[in-house]
C-alpha atoms as one frame of an Amber mdcrd trajectory, in Angstrom:
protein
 167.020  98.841 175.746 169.176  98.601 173.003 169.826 101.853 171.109 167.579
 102.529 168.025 170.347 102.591 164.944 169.682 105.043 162.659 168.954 104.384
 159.101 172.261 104.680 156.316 172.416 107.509 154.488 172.266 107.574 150.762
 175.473 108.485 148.822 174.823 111.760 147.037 176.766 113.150 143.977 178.222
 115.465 146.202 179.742 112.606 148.047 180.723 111.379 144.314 182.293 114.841
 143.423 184.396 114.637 146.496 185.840 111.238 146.155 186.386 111.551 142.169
 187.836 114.939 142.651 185.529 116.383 140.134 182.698 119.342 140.772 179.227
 118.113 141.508 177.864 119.225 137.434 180.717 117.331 135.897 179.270 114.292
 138.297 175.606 115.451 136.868 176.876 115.937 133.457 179.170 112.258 133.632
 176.164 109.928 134.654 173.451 111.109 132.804 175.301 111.194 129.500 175.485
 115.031 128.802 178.448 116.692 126.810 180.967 118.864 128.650 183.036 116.012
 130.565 186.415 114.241 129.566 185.754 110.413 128.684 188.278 109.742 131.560
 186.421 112.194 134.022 183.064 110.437 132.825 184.748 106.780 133.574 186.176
 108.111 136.698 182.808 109.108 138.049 180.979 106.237 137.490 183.512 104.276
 138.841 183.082 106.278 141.831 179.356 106.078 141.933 179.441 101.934 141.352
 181.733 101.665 144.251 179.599 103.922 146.910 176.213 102.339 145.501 174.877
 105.673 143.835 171.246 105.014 142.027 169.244 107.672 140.800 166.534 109.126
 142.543 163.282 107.988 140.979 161.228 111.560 142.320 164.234 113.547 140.335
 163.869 111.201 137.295 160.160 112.174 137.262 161.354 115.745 137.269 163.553
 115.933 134.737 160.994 113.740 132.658 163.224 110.930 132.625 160.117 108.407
 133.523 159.299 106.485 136.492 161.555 103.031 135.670 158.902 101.251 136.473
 156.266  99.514 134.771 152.794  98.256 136.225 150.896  95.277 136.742 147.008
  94.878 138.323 145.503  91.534 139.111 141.604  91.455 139.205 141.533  88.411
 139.881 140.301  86.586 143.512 143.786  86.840 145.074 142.972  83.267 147.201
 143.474  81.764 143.669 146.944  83.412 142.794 149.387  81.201 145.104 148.688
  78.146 143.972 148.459  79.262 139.697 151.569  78.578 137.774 150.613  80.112
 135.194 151.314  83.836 136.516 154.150  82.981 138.732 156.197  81.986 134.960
 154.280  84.748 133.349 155.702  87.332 136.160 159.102  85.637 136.320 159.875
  86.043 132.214 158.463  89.372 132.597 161.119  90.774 135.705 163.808  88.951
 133.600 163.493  91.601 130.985 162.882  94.665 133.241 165.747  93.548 135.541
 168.130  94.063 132.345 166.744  97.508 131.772 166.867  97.918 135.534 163.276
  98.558 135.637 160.907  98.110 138.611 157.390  95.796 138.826 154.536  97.415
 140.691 152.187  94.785 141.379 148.536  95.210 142.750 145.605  92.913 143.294
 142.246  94.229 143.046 138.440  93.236 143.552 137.392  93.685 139.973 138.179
  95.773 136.633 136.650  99.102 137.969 139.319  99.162 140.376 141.867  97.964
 138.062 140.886 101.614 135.817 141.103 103.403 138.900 144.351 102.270 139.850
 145.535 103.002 136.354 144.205 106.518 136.622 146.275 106.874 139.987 149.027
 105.564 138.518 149.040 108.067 135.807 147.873 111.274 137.747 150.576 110.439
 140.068 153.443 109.574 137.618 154.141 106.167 139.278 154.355 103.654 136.023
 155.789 104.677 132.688 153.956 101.958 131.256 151.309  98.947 132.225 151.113
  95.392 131.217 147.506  94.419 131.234 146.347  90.456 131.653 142.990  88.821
 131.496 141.697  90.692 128.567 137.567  90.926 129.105 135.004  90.174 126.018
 133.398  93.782 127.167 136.355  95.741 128.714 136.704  99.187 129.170 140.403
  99.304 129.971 142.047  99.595 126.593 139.568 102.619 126.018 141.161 104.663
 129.346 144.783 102.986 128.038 144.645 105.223 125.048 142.498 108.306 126.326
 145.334 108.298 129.310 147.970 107.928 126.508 149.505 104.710 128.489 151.479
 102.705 127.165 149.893  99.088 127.457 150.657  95.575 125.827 147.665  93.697
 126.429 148.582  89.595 127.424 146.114  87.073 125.956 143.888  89.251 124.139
 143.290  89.167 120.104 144.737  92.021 118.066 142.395  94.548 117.952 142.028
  97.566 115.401 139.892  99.912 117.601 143.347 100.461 119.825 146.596 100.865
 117.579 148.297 102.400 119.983 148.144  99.374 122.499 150.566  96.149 121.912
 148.946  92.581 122.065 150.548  89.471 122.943 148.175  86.612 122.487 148.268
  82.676 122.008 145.898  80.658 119.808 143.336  79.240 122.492 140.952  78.397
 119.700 143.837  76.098 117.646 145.186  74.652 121.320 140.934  73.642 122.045
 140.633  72.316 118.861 143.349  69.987 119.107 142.025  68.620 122.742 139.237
  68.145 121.039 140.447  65.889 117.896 142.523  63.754 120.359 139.578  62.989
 122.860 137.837  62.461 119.234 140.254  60.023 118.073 139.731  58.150 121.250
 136.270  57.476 120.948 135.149  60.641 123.557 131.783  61.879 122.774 130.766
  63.023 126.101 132.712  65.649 127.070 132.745  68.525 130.025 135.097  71.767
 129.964 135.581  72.787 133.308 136.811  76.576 132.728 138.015  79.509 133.700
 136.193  82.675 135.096 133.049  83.979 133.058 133.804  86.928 130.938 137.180
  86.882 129.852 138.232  86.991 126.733 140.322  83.879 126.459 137.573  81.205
 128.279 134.814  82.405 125.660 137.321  81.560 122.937 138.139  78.254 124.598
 134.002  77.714 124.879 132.817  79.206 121.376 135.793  76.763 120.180 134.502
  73.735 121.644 131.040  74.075 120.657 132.007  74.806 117.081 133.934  71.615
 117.468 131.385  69.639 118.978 128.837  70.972 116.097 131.319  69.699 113.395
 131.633  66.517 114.774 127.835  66.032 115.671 128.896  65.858 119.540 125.670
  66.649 121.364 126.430  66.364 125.122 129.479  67.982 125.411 129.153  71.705
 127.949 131.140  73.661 129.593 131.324  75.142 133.271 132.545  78.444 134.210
 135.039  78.424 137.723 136.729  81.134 139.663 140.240  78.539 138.543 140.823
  76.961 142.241 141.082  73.651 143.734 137.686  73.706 145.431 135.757  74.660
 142.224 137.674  72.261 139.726 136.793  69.222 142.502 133.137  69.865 143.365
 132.649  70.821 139.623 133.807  67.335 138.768 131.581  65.809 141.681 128.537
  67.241 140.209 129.296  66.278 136.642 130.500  62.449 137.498 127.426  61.683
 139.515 125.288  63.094 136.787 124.650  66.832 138.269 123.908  69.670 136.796
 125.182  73.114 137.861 124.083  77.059 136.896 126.602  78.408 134.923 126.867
  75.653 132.490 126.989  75.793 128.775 126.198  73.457 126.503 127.095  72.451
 123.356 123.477  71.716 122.731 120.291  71.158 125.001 117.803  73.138 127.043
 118.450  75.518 129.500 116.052  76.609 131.476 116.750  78.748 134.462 119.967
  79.050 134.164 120.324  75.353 134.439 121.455  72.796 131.724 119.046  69.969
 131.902 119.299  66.505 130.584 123.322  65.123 130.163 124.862  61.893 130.698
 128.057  61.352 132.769 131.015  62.808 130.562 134.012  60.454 129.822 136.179
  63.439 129.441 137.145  66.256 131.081 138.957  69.509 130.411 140.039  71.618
 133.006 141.758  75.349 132.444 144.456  74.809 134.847 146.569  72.417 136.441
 145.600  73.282 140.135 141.882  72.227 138.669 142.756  69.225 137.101 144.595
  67.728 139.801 141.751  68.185 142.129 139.883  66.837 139.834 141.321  63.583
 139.586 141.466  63.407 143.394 137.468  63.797 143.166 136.778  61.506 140.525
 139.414  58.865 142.471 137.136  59.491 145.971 134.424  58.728 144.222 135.238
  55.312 142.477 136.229  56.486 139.179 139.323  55.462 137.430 141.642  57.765
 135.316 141.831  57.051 132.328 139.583  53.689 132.244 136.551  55.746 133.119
 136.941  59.391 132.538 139.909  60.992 130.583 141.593  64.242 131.956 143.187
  67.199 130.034 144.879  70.338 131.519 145.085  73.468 130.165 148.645  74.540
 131.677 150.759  71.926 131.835 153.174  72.346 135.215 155.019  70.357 137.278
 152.016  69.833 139.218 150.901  67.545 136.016 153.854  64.854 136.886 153.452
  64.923 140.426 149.993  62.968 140.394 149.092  59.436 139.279 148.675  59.116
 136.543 150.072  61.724 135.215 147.992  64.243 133.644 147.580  65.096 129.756
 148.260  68.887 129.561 149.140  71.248 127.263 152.057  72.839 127.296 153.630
  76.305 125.971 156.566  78.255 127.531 154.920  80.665 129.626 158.406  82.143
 130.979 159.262  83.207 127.637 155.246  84.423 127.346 155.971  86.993 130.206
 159.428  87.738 128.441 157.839  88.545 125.307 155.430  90.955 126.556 157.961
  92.656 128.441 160.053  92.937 125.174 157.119  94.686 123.692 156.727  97.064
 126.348 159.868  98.141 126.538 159.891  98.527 122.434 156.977 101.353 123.181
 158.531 102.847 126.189 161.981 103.269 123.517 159.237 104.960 120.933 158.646
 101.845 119.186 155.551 101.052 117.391 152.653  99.009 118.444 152.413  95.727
 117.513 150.191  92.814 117.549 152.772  89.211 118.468 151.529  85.610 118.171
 153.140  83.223 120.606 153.148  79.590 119.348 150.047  77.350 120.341 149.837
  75.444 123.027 150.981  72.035 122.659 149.088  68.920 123.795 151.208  66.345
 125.450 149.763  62.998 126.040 150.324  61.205 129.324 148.724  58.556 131.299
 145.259  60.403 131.597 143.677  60.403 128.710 142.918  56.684 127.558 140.249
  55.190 124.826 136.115  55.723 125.651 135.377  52.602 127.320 131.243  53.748
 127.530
C-alpha cells in the first residue's frame, strides 16, 4: 500500500519572521496595519507572506473581533428546482464577484422551509460564522427580517419592497408590478383576452405582486377569464400546468381574475390564448406541452417568460421573455452588504424593470 502523505502545513508568521528577518510582533504589527513598523519592514513582510501563501486564520479573526469574512446565504427553496434556475446561478455569480474583491467567503445552505432558514441564522450568529446574510425570496408574512434585527444581523433583503418596520435591513428589489403590467399591455395590444399566469411558489412576496398586478390589469381592461396558477417553478409543474389549462382543466391553486371558486377550485374558463410563465425552465416546458398536444406557438397560444435566459433562444420559436441583468442584480446586493458591514447605512435600491423582449412566441389572438 502506498504510504498515506501527510497533509502541508500552513505557513505561520513565525515562519514569516524567520524568512523576513524581522521578530514575529513586527510580522503581527506589519500585516494587520498597526503602528510600530518601518514602511520598508511592513513591505518586506508582506512580501514574505505573499510568497509562502500566508492567509489569516478566520478562528483568530473572530477573536480579535475582526469578523468572520464571510457572508451567508439560505435557500428555502425545493433544492430539485435549483439546478436547472438561471435565475440564482447569475444572482450567486454577481454576488461572489463582489465578495471575491473583498476576499470574502459565501456560505451557502439549502433548507426545507423558512423555520429552518431562522434557525440556521440563529446558528450562524451564536456561533460567529457570517458577519452578515443576504436574504432572497422575501415572504408576504415572514418572520425573518424580525430575528434579522432582534439578532442585530446585518441583512439586505433581494426582491422584497422597502419596508419601514426594518431600517436597519437593506432592500434590493425590482418592479414586478411595472414588468406584469407591461406583459400585460403587449398580449393586450395583440388582441389576448384569455390569459393564464403560470407562477411561482405561493406565498412569496414577489408572485403575489406579479398576481395582485395582473388582476388589477385584467379589471382595468374588463378581462374576465384571465387566472393565475401557483407552481413549485420546475419543468414538470410549468408542463402539466399547461396540459390542464390547454385542454380546458381546471386545477386547485388557481386564481382568478374573476369567477367562482368553490372548493378551492376555479370553475368555468375557456382555453387561454396566452400564457405567462415565471421562469424560463417553465416556459420551455411549456411549449413542449402545448406542441405534444397539437397546439401551435404563437398561432394558437402566445408564450411569455419571466427570466429571459439562454434557454429562451435555444427553443423554436423562440420565446418572448423579459429580460433584466440579473448578474449585476446579485452584484448590487453584494455592494449593499458590504456598505453595512463598512458601517454604512441602510438603504432601500431599485434595480431597473424588467424588460420585455418580443420574439417569435407571442403572435396576434387568432380566437
Amino acid at each position: 500500500m502506498p504510504a498515506k502523505r501527510s497533509p502541508a502545513r500552513r505557513p505561520t508568521m513565525k515562519d514569516i519572521a524567520q524568512r523576513a528577518g524581522v521578530s514575529e510582533s513586527a510580522v503581527s504589527f506589519a500585516l494587520n496595519d498597526r503602528p510600530g513598523v518601518s514602511e520598508i519592514t511592513r513591505d518586506r513582510v508582506r512580501r514574505v507572506a505573499e510568497q509562502l501563501g500566508w492567509r489569516p486564520s478566520t478562528a483568530a479573526r473572530q477573536l480579535s473581533g475582526e469578523g468572520a469574512a464571510t457572508v451567508g446565504l439560505v435557500l428555502a427553496r425545493p433544492a430539485d428546482t435549483l439546478g436547472v434556475d438561471s435565475f440564482f446561478l447569475q444572482l450567486i455569480s454577481g454576488i461572489q464577484e463582489v465578495l471575491a474583491e473583498r476576499h470574502l467567503g459565501l456560505l451557502f445552505q439549502v433548507v426545507e422551509d423558512v423555520d429552518d432558514e431562522c434557525a440556521v441564522y440563529r446558528r450562524w450568529w451564536a456561533e460567529h460564522r457570517v458577519d452578515g446574510v443576504l436574504v432572497v425570496d422575501p415572504r408576504t408574512d415572514d418572520a425573518r427580517p424580525d430575528l434579522l434585527d432582534e439578532l442585530g444581523l446585518p441583512a439586505v433583503v433581494i426582491g422584497g419592497a422597502p419596508d419601514a418596520r426594518h431600517p436597519g435591513l437593506s432592500t434590493v428589489w425590482a418592479d414586478d408590478a411595472g414588468a406584469m403590467a407591461a406583459v400585460v399591455d403587449e398580449l393586450s395590444a395583440l388582441g389576448h383576452r384569455r390569459i393564464v399566469h403560470i407562477a411561482g411558489l405561493p406565498g412569496l412576496a414577489h408572485t403575489e405582486r406579479r398576481i395582485r398586478t395582473l388582476r388589477a390589469e385584467a379589471d382595468r381592461r374588463g378581462l374576465a377569464e384571465v387566472r393565475s396558477v401557483t407552481t413549485d417553478y420546475s419543468d414538470a409543474e410549468g408542463a402539466a400546468v399547461t396540459r390542464r389549462v390547454l385542454q380546458g382543466g381546471v386545477l386547485e391553486g388557481e386564481i382568478p381574475a374573476g369567477g367562482k371558486v368553490e372548493g378551492g377550485v376555479v370553475e368555468g374558463g375557456s382555453r387561454p390564448t396566452a400564457l405567462i410563465y415565471d421562469n424560463d425552465v417553465m416556459a420551455v416546458a411549456g411549449v413542449a406541452a402545448a406542441t405534444e398536444l397539437g397546439f401551435s406557438v404563437p398561432g394558437d397560444v402566445s408564450v411569455v417568460a419571466w427570466e429571459d435566459s439562454a434557454l429562451c433562444r435555444m427553443v423554436k420559436p423562440w420565446l418572448s421573455a423579459l429580460s433584466r441583468d440579473t448578474v449585476e442584480f446579485g452584484r448590487t446586493a453584494a455592494k449593499e452588504l458590504t456598505s453595512l458591514l463598512d458601517g454604512g447605512p441602510a438603504r432601500a435600491v431599485r434595480v431597473p424593470v424588467p424588460r420585455l423582449i418580443s420574439r417569435e412566441s407571442t403572435g396576434p389572438c387568432r380566437a
